[in-house]
ZAMARGU-4260 file (C-alpha; in steps of 0.2 Angstrom, whole numbers, plus 5000, padded with zeros to 4 digits):
<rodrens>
0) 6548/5289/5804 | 6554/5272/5811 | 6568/5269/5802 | 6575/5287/5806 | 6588/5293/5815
5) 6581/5306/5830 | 6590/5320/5821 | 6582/5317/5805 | 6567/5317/5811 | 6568/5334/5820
10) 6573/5340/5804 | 6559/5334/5795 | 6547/5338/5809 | 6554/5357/5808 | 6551/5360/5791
15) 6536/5356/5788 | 6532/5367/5804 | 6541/5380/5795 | 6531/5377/5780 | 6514/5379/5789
20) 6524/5393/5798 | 6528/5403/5779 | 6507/5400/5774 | 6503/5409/5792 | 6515/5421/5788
25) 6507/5426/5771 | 6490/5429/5776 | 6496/5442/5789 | 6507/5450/5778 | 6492/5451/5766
30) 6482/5460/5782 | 6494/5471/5785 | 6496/5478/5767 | 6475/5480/5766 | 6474/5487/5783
35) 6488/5499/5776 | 6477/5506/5761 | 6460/5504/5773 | 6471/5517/5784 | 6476/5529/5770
40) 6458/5527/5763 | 6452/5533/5778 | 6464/5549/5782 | 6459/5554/5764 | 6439/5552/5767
45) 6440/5560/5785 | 6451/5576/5775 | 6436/5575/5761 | 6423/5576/5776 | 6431/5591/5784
50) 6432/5599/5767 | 6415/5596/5764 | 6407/5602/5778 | 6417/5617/5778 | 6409/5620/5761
55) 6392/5615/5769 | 6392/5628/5783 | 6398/5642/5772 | 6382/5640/5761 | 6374/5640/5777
60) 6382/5654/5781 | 6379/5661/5765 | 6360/5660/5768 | 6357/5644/5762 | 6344/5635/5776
65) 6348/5616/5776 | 6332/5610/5770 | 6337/5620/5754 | 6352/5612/5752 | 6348/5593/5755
70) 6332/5600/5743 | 6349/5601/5731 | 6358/5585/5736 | 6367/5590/5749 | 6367/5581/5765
75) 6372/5588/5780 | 6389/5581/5787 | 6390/5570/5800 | 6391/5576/5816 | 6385/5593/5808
80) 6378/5606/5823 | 6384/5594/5835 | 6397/5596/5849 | 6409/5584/5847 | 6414/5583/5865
85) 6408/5566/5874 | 6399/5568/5890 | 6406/5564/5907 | 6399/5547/5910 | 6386/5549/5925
90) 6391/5546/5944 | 6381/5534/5951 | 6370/5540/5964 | 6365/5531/5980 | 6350/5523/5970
95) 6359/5514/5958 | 6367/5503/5972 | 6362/5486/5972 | 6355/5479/5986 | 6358/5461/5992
100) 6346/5447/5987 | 6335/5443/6003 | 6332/5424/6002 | 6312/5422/6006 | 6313/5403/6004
105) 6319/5399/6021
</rodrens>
């Protein structure tokens, strides 16, 4: 670069900042387009979940007892006979304030 003139070495300096710039570039694009089908993989399995566990709790319904079924291969669902409601987180009570350390060294 010593013989150079300060514009050209900008210029060089800028493209080769652009070129690593343009290999970054890629591996994000190449993200975004796998999170993309990880996304519509999921929306699909989370429709074949809900289909299958209303099929599930029909046989139940139907008089099938789950032991029977997953006697058949037929696991229960996730979250199956489970509220899906998240509990209020607990408010601490006056024991769970913490107290000071007393220095006993002194």
């Amino acid at each position: 670069m010593a013989g150079q003139t300060a514009r050209g070495t900008r210029q060089q300096v800028e493209r080769a900042a652009l070129d690593l710039l343009r290999d970054k570039t890629a591996l994000v694009g190449q993200a975004a387009t796998d999170q993309h089908a990880w996304q519509e993989l999921a929306g699909k399995t989370a429709d074949a979940l809900d289909t299958y566990a209303a099929s599930y709790t029909t046989a139940l319904d139907g008089g099938w007892t789950a032991e029977e079924l997953d006697k058949l291969g037929l696991k229960t669902p996730p979250n199956q006979g489970t509220n899906r409601r998240r509990r209020t987180p607990r408010q601490p009570g006056p024991d769970d304030v913490d107290e000071p350390a007393v220095d006993t060294t002194a």
